[in-house]
C-alpha positions as CSV (number, residue, x, y, z in Angstrom):
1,X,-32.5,-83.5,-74.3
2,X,-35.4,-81.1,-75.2
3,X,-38.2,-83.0,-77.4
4,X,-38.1,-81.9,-81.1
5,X,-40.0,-82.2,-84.4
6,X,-38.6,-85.0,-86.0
7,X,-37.4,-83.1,-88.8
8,X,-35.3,-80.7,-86.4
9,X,-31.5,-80.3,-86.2
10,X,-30.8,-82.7,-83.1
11,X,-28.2,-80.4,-82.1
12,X,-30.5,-77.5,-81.3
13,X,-32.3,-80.1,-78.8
14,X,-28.7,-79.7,-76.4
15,X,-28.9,-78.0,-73.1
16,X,-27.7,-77.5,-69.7
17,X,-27.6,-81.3,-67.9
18,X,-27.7,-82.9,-71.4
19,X,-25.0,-85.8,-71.9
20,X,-23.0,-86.4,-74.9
21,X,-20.9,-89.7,-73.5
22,X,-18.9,-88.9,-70.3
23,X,-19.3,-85.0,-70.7
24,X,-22.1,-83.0,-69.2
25,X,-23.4,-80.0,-71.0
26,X,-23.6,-76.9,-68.6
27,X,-24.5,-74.4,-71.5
28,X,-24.6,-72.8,-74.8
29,X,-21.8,-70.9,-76.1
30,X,-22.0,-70.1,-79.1
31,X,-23.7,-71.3,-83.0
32,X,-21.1,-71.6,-86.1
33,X,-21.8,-72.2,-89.6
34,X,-21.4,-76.1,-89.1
35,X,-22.6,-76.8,-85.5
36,X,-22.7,-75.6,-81.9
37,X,-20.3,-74.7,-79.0
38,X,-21.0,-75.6,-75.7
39,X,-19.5,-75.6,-72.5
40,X,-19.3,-79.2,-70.8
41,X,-18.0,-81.1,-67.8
42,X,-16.1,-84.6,-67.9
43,X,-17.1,-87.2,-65.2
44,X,-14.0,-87.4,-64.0
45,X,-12.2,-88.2,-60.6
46,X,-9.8,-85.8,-60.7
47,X,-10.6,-82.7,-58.7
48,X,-10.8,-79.5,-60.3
49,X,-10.3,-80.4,-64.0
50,X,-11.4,-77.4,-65.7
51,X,-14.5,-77.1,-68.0
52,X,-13.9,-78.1,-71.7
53,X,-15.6,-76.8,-75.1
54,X,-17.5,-79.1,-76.9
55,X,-18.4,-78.2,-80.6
56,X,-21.0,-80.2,-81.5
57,X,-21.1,-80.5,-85.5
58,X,-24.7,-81.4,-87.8
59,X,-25.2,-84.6,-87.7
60,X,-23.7,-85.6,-91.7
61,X,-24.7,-88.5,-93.5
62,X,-21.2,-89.3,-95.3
63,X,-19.3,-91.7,-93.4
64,X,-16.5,-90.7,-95.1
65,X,-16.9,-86.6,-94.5
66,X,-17.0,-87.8,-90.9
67,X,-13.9,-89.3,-91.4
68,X,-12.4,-86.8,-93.3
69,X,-13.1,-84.6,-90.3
70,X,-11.6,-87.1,-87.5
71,X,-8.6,-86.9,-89.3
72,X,-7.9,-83.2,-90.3
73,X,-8.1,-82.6,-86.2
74,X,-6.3,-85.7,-85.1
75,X,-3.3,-83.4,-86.6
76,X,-4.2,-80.3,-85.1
77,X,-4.6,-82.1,-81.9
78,X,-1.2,-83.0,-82.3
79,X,0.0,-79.6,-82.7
80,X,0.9,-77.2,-79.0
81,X,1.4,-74.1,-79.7
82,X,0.2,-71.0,-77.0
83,X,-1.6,-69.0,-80.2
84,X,-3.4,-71.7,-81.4
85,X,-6.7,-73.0,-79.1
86,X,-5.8,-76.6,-77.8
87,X,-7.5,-79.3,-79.1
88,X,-7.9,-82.4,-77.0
89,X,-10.3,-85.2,-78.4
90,X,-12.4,-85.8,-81.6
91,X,-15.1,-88.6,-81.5
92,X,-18.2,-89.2,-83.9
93,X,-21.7,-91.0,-82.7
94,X,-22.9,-93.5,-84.4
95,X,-26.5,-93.9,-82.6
96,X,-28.7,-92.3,-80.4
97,X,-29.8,-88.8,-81.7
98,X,-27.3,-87.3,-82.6
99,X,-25.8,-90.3,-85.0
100,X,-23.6,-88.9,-87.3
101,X,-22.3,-85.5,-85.1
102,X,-18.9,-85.2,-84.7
103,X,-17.5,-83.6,-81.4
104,X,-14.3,-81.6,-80.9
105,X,-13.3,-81.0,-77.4
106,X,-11.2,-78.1,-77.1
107,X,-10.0,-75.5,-74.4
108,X,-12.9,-73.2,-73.4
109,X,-12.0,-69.7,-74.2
110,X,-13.0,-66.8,-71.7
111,X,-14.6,-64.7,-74.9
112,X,-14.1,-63.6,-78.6
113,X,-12.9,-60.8,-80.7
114,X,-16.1,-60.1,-82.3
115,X,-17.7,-59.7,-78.5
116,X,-14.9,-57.5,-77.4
117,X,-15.3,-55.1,-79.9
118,X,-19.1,-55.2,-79.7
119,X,-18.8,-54.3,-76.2
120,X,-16.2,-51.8,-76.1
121,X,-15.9,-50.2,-79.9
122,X,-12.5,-50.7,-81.8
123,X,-9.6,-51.7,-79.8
124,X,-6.0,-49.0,-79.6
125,X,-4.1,-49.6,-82.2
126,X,-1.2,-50.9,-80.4
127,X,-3.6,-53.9,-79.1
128,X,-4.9,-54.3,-82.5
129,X,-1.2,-54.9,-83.5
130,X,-0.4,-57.6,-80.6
131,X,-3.4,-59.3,-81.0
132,X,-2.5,-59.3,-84.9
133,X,0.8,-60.8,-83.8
134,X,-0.8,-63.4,-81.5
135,X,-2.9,-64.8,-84.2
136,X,-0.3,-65.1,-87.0
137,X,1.9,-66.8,-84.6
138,X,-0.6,-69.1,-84.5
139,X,-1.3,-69.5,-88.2
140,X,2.7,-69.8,-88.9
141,X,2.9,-73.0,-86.7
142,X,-0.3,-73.7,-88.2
143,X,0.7,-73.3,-91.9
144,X,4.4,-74.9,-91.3
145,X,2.1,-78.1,-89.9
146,X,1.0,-77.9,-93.5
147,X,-2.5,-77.0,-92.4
148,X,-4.7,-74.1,-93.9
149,X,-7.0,-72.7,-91.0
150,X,-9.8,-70.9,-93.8
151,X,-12.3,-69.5,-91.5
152,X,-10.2,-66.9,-89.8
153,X,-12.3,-64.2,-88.6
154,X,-12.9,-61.9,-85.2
155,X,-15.5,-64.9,-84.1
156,X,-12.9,-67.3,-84.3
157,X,-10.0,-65.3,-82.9
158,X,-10.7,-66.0,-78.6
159,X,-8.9,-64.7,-75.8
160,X,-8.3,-68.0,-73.1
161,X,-5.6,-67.1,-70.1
162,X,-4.8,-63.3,-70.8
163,X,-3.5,-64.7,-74.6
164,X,-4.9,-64.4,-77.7
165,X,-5.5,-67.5,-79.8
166,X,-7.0,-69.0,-83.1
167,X,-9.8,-71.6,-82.8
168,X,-12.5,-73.0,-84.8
169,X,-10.7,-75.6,-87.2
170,X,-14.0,-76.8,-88.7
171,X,-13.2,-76.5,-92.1
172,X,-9.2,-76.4,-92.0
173,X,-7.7,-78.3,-94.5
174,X,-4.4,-79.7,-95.6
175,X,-1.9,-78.0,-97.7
176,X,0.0,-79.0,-100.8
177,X,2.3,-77.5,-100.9
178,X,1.4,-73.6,-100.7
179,X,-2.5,-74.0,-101.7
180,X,-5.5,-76.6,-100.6
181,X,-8.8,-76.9,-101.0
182,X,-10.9,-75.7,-98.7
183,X,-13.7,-76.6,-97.0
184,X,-15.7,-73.5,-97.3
185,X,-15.0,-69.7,-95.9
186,X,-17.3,-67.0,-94.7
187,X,-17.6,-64.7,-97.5
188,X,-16.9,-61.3,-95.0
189,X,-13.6,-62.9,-95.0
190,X,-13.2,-64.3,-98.5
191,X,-10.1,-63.2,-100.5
192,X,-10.7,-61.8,-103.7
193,X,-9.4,-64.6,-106.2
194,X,-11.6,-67.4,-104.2
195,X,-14.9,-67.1,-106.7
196,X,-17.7,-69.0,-106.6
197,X,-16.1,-70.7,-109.3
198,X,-12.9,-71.7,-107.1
199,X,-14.1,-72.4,-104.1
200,X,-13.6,-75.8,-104.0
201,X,-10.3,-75.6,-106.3
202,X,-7.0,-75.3,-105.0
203,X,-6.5,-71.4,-102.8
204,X,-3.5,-70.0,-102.1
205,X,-2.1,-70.3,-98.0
206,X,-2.0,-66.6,-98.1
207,X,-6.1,-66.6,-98.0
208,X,-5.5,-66.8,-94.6
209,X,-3.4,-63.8,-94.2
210,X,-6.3,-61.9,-95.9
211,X,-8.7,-62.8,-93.3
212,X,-6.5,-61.7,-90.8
213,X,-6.5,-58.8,-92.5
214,X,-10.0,-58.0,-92.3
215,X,-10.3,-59.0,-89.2
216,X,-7.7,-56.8,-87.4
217,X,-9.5,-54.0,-89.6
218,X,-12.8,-54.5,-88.2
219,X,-11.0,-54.8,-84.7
220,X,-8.8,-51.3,-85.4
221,X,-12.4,-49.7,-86.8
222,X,-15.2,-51.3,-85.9
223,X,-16.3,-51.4,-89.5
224,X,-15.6,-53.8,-92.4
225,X,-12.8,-52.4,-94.8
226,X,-15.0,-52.8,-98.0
227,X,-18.1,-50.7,-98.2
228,X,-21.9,-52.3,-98.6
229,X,-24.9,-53.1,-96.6
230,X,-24.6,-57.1,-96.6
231,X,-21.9,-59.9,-97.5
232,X,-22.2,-59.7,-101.0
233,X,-22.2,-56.5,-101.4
234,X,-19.3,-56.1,-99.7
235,X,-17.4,-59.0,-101.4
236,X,-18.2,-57.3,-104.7
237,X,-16.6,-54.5,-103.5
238,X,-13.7,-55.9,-102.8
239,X,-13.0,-57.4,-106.0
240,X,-13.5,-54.0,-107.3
241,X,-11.4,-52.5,-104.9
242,X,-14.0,-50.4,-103.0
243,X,-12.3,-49.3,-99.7
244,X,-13.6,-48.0,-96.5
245,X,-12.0,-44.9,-95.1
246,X,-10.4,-45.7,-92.0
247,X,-10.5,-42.5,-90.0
248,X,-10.6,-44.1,-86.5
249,X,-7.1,-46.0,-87.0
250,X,-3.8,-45.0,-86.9
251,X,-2.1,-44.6,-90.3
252,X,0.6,-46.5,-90.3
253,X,-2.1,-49.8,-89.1
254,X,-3.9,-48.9,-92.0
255,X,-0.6,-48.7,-94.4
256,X,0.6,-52.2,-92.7
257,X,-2.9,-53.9,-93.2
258,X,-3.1,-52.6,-96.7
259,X,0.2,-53.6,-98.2
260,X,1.0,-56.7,-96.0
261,X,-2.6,-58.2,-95.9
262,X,-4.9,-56.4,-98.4
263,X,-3.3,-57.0,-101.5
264,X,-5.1,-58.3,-104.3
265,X,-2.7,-60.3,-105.4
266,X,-2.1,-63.7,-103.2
267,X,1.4,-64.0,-104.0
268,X,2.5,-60.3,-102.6
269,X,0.8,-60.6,-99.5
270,X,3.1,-61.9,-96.2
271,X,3.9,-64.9,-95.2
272,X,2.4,-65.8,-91.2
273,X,5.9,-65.6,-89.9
274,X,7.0,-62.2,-91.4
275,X,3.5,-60.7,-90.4
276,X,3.9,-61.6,-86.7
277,X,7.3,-60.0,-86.8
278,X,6.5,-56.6,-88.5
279,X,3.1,-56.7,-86.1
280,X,5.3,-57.1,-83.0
281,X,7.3,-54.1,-84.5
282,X,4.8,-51.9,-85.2
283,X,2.9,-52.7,-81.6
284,X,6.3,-51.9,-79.7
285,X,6.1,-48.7,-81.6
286,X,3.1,-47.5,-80.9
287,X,2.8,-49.0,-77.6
288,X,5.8,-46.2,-76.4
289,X,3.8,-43.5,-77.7
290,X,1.0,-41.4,-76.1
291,X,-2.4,-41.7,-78.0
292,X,-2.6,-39.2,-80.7
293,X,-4.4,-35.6,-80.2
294,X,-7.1,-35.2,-82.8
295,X,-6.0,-33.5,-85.9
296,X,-8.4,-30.8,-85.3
297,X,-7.3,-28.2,-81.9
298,X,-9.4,-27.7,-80.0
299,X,-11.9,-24.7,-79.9
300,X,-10.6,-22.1,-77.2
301,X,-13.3,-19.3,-76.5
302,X,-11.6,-15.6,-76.9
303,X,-10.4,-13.7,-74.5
304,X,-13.1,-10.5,-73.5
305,X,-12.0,-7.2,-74.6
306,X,-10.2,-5.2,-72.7
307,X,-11.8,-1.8,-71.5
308,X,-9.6,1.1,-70.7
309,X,-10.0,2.5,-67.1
310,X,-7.8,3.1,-64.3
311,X,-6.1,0.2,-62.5
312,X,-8.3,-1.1,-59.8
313,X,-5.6,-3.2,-58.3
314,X,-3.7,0.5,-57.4
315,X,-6.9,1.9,-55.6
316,X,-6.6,1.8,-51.8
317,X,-9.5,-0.2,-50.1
318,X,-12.6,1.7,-48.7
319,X,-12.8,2.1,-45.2
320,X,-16.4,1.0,-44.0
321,X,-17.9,2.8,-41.1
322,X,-19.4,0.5,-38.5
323,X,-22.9,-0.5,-39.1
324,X,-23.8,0.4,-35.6
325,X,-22.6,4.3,-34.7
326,X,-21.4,5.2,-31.6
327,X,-24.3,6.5,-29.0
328,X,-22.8,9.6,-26.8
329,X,-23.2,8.7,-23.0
330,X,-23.2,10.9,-19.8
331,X,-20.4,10.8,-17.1
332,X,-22.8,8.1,-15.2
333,X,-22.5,5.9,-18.3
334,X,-26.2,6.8,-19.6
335,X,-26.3,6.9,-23.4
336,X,-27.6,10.3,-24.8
337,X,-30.2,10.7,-27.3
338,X,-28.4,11.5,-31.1
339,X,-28.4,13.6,-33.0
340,X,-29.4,12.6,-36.9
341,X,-27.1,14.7,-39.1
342,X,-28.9,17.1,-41.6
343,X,-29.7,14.9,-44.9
344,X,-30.7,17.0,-48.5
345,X,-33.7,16.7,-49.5
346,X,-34.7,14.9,-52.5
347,X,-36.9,16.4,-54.9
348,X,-39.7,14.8,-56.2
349,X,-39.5,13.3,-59.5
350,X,-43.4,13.7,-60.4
351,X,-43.3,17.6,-59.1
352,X,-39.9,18.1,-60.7
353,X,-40.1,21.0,-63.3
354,X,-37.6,20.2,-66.1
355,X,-36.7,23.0,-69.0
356,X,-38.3,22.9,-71.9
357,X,-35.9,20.7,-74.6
358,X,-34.3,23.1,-77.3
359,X,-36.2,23.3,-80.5
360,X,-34.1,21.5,-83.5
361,X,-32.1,23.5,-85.8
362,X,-34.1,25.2,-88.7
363,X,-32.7,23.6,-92.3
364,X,-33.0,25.9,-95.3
365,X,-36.1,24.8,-97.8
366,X,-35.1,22.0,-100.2
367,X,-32.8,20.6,-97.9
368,X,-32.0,16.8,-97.6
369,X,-32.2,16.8,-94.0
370,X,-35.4,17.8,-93.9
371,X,-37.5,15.4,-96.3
372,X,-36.0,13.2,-99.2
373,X,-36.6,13.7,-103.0
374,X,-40.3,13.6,-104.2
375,X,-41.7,14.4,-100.9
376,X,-45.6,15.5,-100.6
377,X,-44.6,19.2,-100.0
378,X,-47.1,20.0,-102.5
379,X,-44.4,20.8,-105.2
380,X,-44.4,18.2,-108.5
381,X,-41.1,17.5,-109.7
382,X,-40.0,18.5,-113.4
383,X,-40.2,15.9,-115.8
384,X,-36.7,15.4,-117.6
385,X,-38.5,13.9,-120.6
386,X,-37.7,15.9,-124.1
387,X,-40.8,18.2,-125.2
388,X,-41.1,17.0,-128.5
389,X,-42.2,13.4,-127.8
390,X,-44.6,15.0,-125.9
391,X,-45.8,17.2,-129.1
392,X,-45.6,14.3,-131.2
393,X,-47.8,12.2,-128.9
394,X,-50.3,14.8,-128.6
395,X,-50.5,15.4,-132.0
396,X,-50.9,11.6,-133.4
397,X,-53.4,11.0,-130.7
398,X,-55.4,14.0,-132.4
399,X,-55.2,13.3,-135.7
400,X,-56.6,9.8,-134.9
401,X,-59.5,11.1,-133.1
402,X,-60.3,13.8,-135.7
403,X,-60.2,11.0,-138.1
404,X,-62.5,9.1,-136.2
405,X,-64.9,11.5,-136.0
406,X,-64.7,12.4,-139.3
407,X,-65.8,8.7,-140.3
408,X,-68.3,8.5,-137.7
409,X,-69.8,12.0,-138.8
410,X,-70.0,10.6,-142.5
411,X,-72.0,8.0,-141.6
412,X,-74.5,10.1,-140.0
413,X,-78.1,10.4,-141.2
414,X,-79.3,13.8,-142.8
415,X,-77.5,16.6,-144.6
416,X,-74.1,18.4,-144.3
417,X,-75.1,20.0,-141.2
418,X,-75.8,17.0,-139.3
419,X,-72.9,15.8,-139.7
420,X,-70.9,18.6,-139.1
421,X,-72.7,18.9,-135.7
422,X,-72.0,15.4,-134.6
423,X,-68.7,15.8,-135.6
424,X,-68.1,19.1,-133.5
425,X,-69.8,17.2,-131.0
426,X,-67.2,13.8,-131.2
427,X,-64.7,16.1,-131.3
428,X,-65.7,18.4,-128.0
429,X,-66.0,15.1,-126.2
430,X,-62.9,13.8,-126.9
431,X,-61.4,16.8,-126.2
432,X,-63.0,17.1,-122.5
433,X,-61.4,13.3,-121.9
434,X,-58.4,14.7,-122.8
435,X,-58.2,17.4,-120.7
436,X,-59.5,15.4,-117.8
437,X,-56.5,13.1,-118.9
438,X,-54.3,15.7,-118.5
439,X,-55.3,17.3,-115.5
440,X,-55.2,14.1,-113.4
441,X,-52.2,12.2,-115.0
442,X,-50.0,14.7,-116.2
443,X,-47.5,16.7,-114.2
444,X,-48.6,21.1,-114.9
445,X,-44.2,21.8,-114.8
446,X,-44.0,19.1,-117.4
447,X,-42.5,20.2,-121.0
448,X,-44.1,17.6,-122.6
449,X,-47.4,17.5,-121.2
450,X,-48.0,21.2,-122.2
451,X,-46.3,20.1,-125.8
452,X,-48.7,17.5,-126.0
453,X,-52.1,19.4,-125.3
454,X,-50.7,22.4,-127.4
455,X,-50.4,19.8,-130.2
456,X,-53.4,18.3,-129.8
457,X,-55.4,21.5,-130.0
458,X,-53.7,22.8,-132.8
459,X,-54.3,19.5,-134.7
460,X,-58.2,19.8,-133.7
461,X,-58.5,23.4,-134.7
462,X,-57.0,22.8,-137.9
463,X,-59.1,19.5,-138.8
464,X,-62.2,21.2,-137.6
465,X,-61.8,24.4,-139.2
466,X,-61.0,22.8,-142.6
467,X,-63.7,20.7,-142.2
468,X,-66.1,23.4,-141.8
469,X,-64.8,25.4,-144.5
470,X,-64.9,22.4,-147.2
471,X,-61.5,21.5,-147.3
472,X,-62.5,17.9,-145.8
């Protein structure tokens, strides 16, 4: 054995040629919750004796666990029954390193659910079915033996001799009746009603039927049935129900897991028996049927269009002249120079003098062919807006200007004429900004702009000429 810390797991120091009594350790199979499987030979003098699985349990303190342990596989060694793996012998040490290890031997199996399906992705459903059948064969005999199995899952379900078979009684336990109290599940595989608070009270037979559940789920779809990233998650969401969609298996699997395994009630799931016969059923039945076509077709690319023309089919073939013509020879047999028939000649395509092209039909003036609406032809459009806003405008922009003036004029210095001529002035200004206004932003065929400047001159006359006469 490999040399370990003293406060290491004794177990992890096993290894090929390590010896655990008359059996010789050849190598590691596989780790469990509890211990380790390997795969050992017995000094023996019988030739050939095949090679034997030892699961090697953590070494446990209680001498009366240990006994517990002997004696919950002393029954199931008694037991023979093709689904269930065989075991053999059951021995505890009492000294050496590994004092206080238990050791099942058991048949060695050629590999394990779980493996299969990491290797190869989720099984037909027809195999899912017979394995399904395989296994609760095994449980029935199992549970009429008065024994609960609690750990089934896709690691413990192993394939040995082409046949399926359950394995791994670690933590079986015996039945009362219809419930027991077991030793402790893996919580991927933990029916609803077992709690943390009820693990270790009494759990219904049927616990097992929902990890067989699960497990031919997973097998069917490569996936666990209840949605979430880890364990817990996942156990929560199966006491609330939470199912996975199973897309990848065929309907009526998922309709027999669900109501025959699935059920969140323990008392309305199967019993062992009746689920090997409706899994045997339903495996015969889809066994005799071809693999379902995906529920979407297929895409098919169109056909290409079809292009009228004549029927090349009904044109006679071309007859080729021979690459190599026919020289003339004389009557001696001498061939005669040929003579190379006239060819046209091709005119040049730079020297080639081509008509002029025809000049393009003349459109009246105005018309939409020629140039769309507001096009710089040097013609402004007519503005459609009514004249008198325009007068309106024009004449409130003057009156506010005049009186602007006026004010500004008023405050002036000097006498009436000064302020008369800086009014005439304010008002000569502003009307030279409104003229420049108007002859830069205002269209000359526009109603309005003519209305306003007409307004705004008349309102400027008027002010100025009653302002010069003394009526202001």
């Amino acid at each position: 054995m490999t040399e370990l810390p003293p406060d290491a797991n004794p177990v992890d120091g096993l290894g090929a040629g390590s010896r655990i009594r008359e059996w010789q350790v050849i190598r590691f199979v596989a780790r469990g919750a509890f211990g380790q499987v390997f795969e050992a030979r017995r000094d023996s003098w019988v030739e050939d004796e095949p090679n034997r699985a030892l699961k090697v349990f953590d070494p446990i303190l209680s001498s009366a666990a240990r006994s517990t342990l002997l004696n919950e596989f002393n029954v199931l060694r008694t037991m023979r029954h093709p689904n269930l793996l065989a075991g053999e012998d059951a021995f505890d040490l009492n000294e050496g390193s590994l004092a206080g290890s238990v050791i099942f031997v058991m048949e060695l199996a050629d590999t394990d659910l779980a493996t299969v399906v990491a290797r190869q992705g989720p099984a037909d459903p027809a195999e899912v079915a017979a394995i399904g059948a395989d296994v609760a064969r095994g449980l029935a005999a199992l549970h009429e033996a008065g024994q609960l199995h609690g750990d089934v899952k896709p690691e413990n379900v192993l394939v040995a001799g082409g046949t399926w078979k359950l394995g791994d009684f670690g933590v079986s336990s015996s039945l009362q009746g219809s419930y027991a109290h077991p030793g402790g599940a893996t919580l991927d595989f933990r029916p609803p009603e077992v709690t943390e608070t009820t693990n270790a009270a009494r759990v219904h037979r049927s616990a097992d039927i929902w990890a067989l559940g699960v497990t031919l789920w997973i097998a069917g779809a490569g996936a666990h049935p209840f949605m979430g990233a880890d364990p817990q998650l996942r156990y929560a969401a199966a006491l609330r129900g939470h199912r996975r969609p199973a897309q990848a298996m065929d309907p009526r699997l998922v309709a027999f897991i669900d109501s025959r395994c699935l059920t969140a009630d323990p008392h309305l799931r199967a019993t062992a028996t009746e689920l090997a016969a409706g899994l045997d059923e339903l495996a015969r039945v889809l066994a005799s049927e071809p693999r379902r076509a995906p529920d979407v077709a297929p895409w098919v690319p169109p056909a290409p269009p079809t292009i009228a023309g004549p029927d090349l089919r009904a044109m006679p073939e071309p007859t080729h002249p021979s690459v190599e013509p026919t020289r003339p020879v004389d009557p001696e047999g001498r061939p005669q120079p040929m003579e190379v028939p006239h060819r046209p000649t091709v005119p040049d395509v730079a020297t080639q003098v081509y008509p002029a092209p025809a000049p393009a039909p003349a459109f009246p003036p105005g018309s939409a062919a020629i140039a769309p609406p507001h096009a710089s032809s040097g013609e402004p459009t007519t503005s459609s807006r009514p004249w008198w806003i325009g007068a309106a405008a024009g004449g409130v922009g003057a009156a506010v200007t005049v009186e602007v003036a006026s004010l500004v004029a008023a405050a002036a210095p000097g006498g009436l004429a000064a302020r008369r001529a800086t009014y005439a002035a304010l008002v000569v200004i502003a009307a030279i900004v409104v003229l420049a206004v108007d002859r830069r932003r205002t269209q000359p065929r526009s109603r309005a702009g003519h209305a306003a400047l007409a307004a705004a001159v008349l309102v400027i006359v008027v002010a100025t000429a009653g302002l010069f006469i003394g009526v202001r």
